[in-house]
C-alpha positions as CSV (number, residue, x, y, z in Angstrom):
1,X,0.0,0.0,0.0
2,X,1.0,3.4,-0.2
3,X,2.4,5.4,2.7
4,X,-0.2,8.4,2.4
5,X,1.2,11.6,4.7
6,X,0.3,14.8,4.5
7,X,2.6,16.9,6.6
8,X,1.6,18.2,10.0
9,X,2.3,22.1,8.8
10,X,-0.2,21.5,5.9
11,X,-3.0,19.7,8.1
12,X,-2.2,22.7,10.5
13,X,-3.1,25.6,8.4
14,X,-6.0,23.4,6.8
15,X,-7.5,23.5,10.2
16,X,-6.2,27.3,10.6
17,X,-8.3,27.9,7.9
18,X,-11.4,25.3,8.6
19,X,-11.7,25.3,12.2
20,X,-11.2,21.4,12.6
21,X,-8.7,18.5,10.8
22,X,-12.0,17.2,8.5
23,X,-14.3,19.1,7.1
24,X,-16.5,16.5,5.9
25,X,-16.6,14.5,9.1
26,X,-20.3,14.7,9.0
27,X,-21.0,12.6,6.0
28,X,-24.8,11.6,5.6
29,X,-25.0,8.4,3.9
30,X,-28.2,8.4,1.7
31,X,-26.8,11.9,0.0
32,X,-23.1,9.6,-0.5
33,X,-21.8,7.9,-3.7
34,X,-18.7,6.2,-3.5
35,X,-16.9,6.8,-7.2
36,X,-14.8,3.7,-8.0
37,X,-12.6,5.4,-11.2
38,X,-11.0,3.0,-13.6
39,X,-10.5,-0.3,-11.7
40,X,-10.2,-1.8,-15.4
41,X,-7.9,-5.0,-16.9
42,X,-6.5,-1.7,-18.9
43,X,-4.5,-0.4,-15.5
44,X,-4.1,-3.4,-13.8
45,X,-0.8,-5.4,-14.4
46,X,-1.0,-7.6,-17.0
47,X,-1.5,-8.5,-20.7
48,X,-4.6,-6.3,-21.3
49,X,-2.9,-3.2,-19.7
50,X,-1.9,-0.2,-21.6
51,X,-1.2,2.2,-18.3
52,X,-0.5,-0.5,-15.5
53,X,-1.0,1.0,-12.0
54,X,1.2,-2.0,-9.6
55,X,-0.6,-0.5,-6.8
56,X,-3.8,-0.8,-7.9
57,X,-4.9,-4.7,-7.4
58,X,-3.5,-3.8,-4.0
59,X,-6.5,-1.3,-3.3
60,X,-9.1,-3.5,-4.3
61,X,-9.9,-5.4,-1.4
62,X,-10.0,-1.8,0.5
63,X,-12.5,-0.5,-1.9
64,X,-14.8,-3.6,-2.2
65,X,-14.6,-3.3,1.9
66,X,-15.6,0.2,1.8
67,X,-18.4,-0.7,-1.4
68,X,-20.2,-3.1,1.3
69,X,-20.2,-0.3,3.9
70,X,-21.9,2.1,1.4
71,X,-24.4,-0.2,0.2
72,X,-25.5,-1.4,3.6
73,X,-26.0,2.5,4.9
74,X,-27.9,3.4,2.7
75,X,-25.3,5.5,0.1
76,X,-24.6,4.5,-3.9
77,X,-21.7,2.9,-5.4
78,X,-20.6,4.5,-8.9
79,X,-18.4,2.3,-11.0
80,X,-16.6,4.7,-13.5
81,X,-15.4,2.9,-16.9
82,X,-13.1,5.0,-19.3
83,X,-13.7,4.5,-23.2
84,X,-11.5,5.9,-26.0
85,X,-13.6,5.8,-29.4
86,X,-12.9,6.9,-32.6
87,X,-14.3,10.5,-32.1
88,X,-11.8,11.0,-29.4
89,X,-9.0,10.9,-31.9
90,X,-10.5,14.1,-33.3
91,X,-12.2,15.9,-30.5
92,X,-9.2,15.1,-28.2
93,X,-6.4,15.3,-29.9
94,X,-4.2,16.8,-28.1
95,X,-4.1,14.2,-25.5
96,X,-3.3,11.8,-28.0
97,X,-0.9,13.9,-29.2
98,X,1.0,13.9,-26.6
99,X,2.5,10.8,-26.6
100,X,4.0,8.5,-29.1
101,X,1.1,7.2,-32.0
102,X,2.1,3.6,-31.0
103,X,1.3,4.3,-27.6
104,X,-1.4,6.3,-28.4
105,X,-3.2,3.6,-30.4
106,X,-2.9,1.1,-27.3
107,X,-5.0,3.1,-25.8
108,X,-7.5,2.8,-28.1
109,X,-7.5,-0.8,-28.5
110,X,-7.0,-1.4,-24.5
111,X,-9.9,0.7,-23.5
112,X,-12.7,0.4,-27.0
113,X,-15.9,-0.4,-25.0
114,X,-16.9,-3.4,-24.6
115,X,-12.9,-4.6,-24.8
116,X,-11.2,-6.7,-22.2
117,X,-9.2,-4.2,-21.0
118,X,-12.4,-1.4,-20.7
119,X,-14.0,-4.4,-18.5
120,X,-13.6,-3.6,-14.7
121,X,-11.0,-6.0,-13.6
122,X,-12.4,-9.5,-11.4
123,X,-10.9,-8.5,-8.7
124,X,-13.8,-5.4,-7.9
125,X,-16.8,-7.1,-5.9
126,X,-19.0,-4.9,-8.1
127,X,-22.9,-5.9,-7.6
128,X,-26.1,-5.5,-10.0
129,X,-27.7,-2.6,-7.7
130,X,-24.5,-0.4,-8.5
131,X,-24.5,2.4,-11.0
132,X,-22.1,1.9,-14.0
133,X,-20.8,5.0,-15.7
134,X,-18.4,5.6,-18.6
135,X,-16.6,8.5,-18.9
136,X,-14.4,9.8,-22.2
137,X,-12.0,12.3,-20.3
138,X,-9.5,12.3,-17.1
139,X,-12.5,13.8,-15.1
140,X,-16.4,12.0,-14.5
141,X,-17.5,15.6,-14.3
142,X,-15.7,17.7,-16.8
143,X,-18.4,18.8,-20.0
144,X,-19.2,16.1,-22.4
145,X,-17.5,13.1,-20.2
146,X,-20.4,11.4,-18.8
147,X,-23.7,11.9,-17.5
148,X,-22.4,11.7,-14.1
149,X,-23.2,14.8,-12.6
150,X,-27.1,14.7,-14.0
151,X,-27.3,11.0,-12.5
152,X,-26.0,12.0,-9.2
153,X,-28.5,15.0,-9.0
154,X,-31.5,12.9,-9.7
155,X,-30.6,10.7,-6.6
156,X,-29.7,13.7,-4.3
157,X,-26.1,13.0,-3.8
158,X,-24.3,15.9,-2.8
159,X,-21.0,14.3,-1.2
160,X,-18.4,11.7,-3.0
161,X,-15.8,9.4,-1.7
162,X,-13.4,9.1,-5.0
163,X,-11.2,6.3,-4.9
164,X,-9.6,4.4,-8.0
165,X,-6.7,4.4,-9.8
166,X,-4.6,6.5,-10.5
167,X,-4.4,9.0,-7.7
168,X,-2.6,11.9,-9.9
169,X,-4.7,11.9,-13.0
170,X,-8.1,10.5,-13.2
171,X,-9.0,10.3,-9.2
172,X,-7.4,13.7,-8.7
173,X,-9.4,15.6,-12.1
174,X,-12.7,13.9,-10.9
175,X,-12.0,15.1,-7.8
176,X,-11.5,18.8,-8.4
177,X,-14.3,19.1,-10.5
178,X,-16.8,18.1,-7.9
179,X,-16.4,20.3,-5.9
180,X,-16.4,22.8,-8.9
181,X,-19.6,21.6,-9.1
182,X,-20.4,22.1,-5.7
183,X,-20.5,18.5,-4.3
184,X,-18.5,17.8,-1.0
185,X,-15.2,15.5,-2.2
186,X,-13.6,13.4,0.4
187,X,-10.1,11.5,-1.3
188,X,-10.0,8.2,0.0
189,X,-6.2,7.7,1.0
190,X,-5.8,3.8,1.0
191,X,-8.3,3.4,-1.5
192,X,-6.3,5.7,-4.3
193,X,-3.4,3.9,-6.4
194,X,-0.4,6.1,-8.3
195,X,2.6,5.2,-9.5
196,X,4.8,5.9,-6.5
197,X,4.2,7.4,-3.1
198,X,5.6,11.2,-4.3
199,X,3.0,11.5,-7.0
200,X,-0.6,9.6,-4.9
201,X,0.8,11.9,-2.0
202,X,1.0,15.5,-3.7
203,X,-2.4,14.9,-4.7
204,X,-3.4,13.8,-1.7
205,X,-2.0,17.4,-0.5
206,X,-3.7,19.2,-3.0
207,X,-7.2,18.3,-2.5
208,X,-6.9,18.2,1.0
209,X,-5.6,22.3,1.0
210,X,-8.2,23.6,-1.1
211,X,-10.8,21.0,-2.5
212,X,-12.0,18.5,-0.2
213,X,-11.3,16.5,2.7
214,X,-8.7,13.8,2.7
215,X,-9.7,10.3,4.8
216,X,-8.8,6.6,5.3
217,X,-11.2,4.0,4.8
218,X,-11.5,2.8,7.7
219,X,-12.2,6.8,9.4
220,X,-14.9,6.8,6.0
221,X,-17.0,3.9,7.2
222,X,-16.7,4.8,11.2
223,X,-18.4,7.9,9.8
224,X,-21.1,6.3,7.4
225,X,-21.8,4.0,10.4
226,X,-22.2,6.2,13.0
């Protein structure tokens, strides 16, 4: 697992600034989706991966753990599935741009829906009452990546626990733009996979400073229980 810290001087002026360590230590779980991003074969070690995460079949168990506590009080589980499809290679070019065509076209064939790599990966207990989303972008939330945001609304969630893989990019976009969209964001330390521990900890740091509230899993569920 990774050793998530944020340093004392950070959680210090958070509190400075918040009066208390954790904002969102009040969570109500009926208004509470837990957002599983990209637990797919296509970032898990292995032959169907284009962008293996190592850290991320380590996670899994911690999320599914955490997906039984949300279901049994009451709150939703989101499964979030990226796709790349052929439009993307037009209306997104840039990202594709940015890295060599040969990788780029991996990650087209790893993630085409209905692919073995866009399938969520068997290790995720995911159940037939959960709510399956795909998303085309880094971020759920951002305009024209999913429906997300209208889905959420119609059930009256305003809080989400964002966990998934990896920390830096997709977690961490999905993340910011909640709360953009005025929906309280809690990262879910041990239940967020990066790289290494310098890149899953600065984001860890940045939503906790200005866009959320930063928990374990195990501090998540006390709450959602109680």
């Amino acid at each position: 697992m990774h050793n998530s810290r944020i340093p004392e001087d950070v959680v210090e002026r958070v509190t400075r600034r918040r009066g208390r360590a954790h904002i969102h230590d009040d969570l109500v779980p009926a208004r509470t989706a837990l957002l599983v991003v990209d637990m797919q074969n296509a970032f898990m070690p292995g032959p169907l991966a284009h962008a293996p995460c190592d850290m991320a079949p380590k996670i899994a168990p911690r999320i599914n753990k955490l997906a039984e506590v949300v279901r049994e009080t009451g709150g939703l589980v989101v499964w979030i599935q990226t796709a790349c499809t052929d439009g993307d290679r037009i209306a997104w070019s840039i990202a594709h741009d940015m890295v060599r065509p040969e990788r780029a076209q991996m990650r087209f064939r790893a993630l085409a829906r209905g692919s073995e790599g866009y399938a969520l990966s068997p290790l995720m207990d995911a159940r037939a009452e959960d709510l399956y989303v795909e998303k085309r972008r880094y971020s759920a939330f951002i305009q024209g990546s999913s429906d997300l945001d209208a889905i959420l609304r119609a059930k009256g969630i305003d809080t989400v626990l964002v966990t998934g893989t990896v920390t830096n990019v997709c977690c961490e976009s999905t993340a910011r733009d909640a709360m953009m969209l005025n929906y309280k964001v809690v990262m879910v330390s041990d239940c967020n996979a990066a790289d290494n521990d310098e890149d899953h900890n600065a984001s860890l740091r940045a939503i906790y400073l200005t866009f959320g509230d930063v928990m374990d899993s195990s501090m998540v569920a006390d709450i959602l229980r109680r």
